[in-house]
N, C-alpha and C positions, 0 to 999 in steps of 0.2 A: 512672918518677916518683920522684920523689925526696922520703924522709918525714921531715918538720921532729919538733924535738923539742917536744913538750907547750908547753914552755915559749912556743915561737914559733907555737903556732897559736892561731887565734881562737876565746876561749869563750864560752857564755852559761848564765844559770842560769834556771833553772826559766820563772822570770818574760816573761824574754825568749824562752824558747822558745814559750809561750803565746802572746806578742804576732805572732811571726813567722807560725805554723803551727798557730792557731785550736785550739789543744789545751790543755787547763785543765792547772793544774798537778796537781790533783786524778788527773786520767787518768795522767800523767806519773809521780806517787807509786806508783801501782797498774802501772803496767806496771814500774817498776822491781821490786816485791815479787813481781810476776809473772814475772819476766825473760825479758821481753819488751821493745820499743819502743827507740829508737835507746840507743846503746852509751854511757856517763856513767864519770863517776871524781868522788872525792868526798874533795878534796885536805883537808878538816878537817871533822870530826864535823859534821851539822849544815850540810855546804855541799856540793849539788848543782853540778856542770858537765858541760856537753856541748859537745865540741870540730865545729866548724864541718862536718868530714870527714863525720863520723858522721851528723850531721842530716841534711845534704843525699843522703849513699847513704841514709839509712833511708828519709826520707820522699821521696824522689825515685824509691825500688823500691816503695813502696808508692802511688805516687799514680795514681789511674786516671783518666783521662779520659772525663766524662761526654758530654761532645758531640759531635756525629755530625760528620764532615768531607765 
């Protein structure tokens, strides 16, 4: 696989990661001071992002399946 630089991958910030993935931004601040929860850079004082990679292995290793098959 072949890894783009920052610049060309796709970000989102707090707001948007809430919207996607049912997780307040709230939880998001706290796992950050925790360090803990997917992987972030915080390209200006005051401005949270999480690049697209990151979300989907974080929350894609942690997602469990509650339904029986």
């Amino acid at each position: 696989m072949v890894k783009k630089k920052i610049s060309e991958q796709k970000k989102f910030n707090s707001k948007q990661v809430q919207a996607m993935y049912q997780v307040s931004a709230a939880t998001l601040c706290e796992w950050r001071k925790e360090k803990k929860g997917p992987a972030y850079f915080q390209p200006t004082p005051g401005r949270i992002l999480y690049l697209e990679q990151d979300l989907e292995q974080y929350f894609g290793r942690n997602h469990h399946n509650t339904h029986n098959k």
